[in-house]
C-alpha positions in Angstrom: 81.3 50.8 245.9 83.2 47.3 246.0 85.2 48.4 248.6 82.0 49.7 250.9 80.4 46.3 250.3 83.8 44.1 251.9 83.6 46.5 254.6 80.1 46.3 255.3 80.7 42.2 254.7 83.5 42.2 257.2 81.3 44.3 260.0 78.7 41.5 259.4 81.4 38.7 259.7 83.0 40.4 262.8 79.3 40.6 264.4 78.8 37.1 263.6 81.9 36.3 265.3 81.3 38.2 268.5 78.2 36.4 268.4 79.3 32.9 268.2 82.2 33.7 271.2 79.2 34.7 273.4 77.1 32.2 272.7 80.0 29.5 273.2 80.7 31.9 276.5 77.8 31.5 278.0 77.0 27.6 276.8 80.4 26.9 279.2 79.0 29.2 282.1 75.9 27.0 281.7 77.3 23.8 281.9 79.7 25.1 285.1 76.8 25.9 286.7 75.3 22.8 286.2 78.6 20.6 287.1 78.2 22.5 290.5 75.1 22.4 291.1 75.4 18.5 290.9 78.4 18.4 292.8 76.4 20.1 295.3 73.6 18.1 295.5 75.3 14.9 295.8 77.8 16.3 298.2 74.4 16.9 300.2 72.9 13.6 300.2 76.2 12.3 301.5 75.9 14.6 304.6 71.9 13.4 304.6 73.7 9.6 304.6 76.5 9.9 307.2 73.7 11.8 309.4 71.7 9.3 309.3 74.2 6.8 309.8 75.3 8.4 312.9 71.9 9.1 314.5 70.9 5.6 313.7 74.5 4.7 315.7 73.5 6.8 317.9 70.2 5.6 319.2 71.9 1.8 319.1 74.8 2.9 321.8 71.9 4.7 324.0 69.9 1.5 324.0 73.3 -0.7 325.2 73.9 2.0 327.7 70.2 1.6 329.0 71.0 -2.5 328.8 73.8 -1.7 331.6 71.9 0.0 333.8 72.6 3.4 332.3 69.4 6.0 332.7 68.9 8.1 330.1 69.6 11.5 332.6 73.1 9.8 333.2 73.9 10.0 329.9 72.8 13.5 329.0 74.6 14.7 332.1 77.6 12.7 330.2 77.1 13.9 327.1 76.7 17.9 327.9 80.0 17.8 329.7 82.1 16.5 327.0 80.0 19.2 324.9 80.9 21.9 327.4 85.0 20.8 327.0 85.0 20.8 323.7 82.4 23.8 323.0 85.3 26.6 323.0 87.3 25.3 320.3 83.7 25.4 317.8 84.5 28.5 315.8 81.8 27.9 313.0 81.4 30.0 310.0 78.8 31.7 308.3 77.7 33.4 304.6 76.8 37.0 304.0 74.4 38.4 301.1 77.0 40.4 300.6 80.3 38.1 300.4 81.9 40.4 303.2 83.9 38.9 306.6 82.3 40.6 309.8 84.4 39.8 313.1 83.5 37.5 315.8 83.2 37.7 319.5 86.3 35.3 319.6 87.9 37.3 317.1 87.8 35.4 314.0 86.4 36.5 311.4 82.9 35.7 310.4 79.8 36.8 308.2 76.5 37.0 308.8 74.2 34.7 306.3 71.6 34.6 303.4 69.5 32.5 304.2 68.5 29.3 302.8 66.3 29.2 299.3 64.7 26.0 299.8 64.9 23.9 303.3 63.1 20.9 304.9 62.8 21.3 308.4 62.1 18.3 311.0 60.4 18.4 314.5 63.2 17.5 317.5 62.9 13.5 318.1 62.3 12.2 321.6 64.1 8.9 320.9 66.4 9.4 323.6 62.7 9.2 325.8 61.8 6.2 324.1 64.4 4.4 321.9 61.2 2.3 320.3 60.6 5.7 318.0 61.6 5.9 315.1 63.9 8.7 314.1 63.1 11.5 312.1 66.3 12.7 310.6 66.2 16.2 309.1 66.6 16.7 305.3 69.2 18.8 304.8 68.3 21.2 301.9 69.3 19.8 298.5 70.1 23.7 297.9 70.9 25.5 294.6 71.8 28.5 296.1 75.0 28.9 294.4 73.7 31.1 292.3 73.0 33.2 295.2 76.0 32.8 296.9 75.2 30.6 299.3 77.9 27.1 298.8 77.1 23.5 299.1 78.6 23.0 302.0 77.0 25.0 304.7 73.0 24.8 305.9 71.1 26.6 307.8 71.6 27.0 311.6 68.0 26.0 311.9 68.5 22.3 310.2 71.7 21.9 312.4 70.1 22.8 315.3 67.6 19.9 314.7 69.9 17.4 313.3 72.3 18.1 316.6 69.3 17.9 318.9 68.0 14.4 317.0 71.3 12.8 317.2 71.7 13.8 321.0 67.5 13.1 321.6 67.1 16.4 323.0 63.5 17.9 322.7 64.0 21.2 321.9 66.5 22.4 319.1 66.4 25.8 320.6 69.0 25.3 323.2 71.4 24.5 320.4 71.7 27.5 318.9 73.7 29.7 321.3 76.4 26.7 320.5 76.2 27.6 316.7 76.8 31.2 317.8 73.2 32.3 316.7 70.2 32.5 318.4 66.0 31.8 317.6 66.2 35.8 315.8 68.6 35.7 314.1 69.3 33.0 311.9 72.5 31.9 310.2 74.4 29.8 307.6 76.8 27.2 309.4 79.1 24.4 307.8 77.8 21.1 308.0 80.9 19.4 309.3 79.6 21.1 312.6 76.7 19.0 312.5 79.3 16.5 313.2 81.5 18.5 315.6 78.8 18.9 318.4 76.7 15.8 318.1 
């Protein structure tokens, strides 16, 4: 009888055991999550920073370049053919729901995205039109979408498009997208170092 009682006594320790190791398991995956999610997020607001930062540069170098007699068509025409030398050596890269590499056109390989749980969008500014508005800078989303695969470091081809198109003063986003390798249908996660890249 003794000797059913240990046994039954050890089971019970055992299951407390298993317990406690799960418990402890998932406290950890927990508190990983929550170390990167925060890593996320502040790696986000420094993009938000450094955008805003270069738009805000940006709009100054436009206004010196109107001071010297510079119109603002001249400096579009500039500014598209640098785009257009540079354009073919953009190979940006996108997210899947399912994890999965697809191949690109240009033969790298690519996947297409999730898209984005939670976003801010922001109407194209016409600063370029008149460099007296003030600027509205898209919010890049602050996203916890790791838990859904989607990483820090990308957003949406949508919030690129209009943080490009800002930071050039184009009015319409739109024509940006064919440069991100998407289009107005079909949208798509991009890095945002190529928020950078083409502005």
């Amino acid at each position: 009888m003794s000797s059913k009682l240990t046994d039954a006594e050890r089971n019970r320790l055992k299951q407390q055991r298993s317990r406690a190791r799960r418990k402890e398991y998932l406290t950890d995956l927990e508190d990983r999550l929550r170390t990167y999610e925060r890593q996320g997020v502040q790696a986000t607001i420094e993009v938000q920073s450094a955008a805003r930062h270069v738009v805000a540069e940006n709009q100054a170098l436009r206004k010196l370049l109107a001071q010297y007699g510079a119109d603002t068509t001249e400096i579009e025409t500039f500014v598209k053919s640098q785009l257009e030398a540079t354009k073919s050596t953009i190979h940006p890269k996108y997210i899947s729901d399912s994890g999965s590499p697809k191949q690109a056109p240009g033969g790298k390989q690519l996947v297409t995205a999730a898209p984005s749980p939670t976003r801010h969008s922001l109407p194209a500014s016409t600063g370029a039109q008149n460099p007296e508005t003030n600027i509205e800078l898209a919010e890049i989303a602050i996203d916890t979408g790791s838990r859904n695969g989607v990483y820090s470091d990308h957003i949406s081809c949508e919030e690129a498009a209009q943080v490009i198109a800002s930071m050039r003063g184009a009015a319409n986003a739109s024509e940006i997208f064919p440069e991100l390798g998407c289009s107005q249908t079909q949208r798509c996660m991009v890095k945002s170092s190529i928020v950078f890249e083409l502005s």
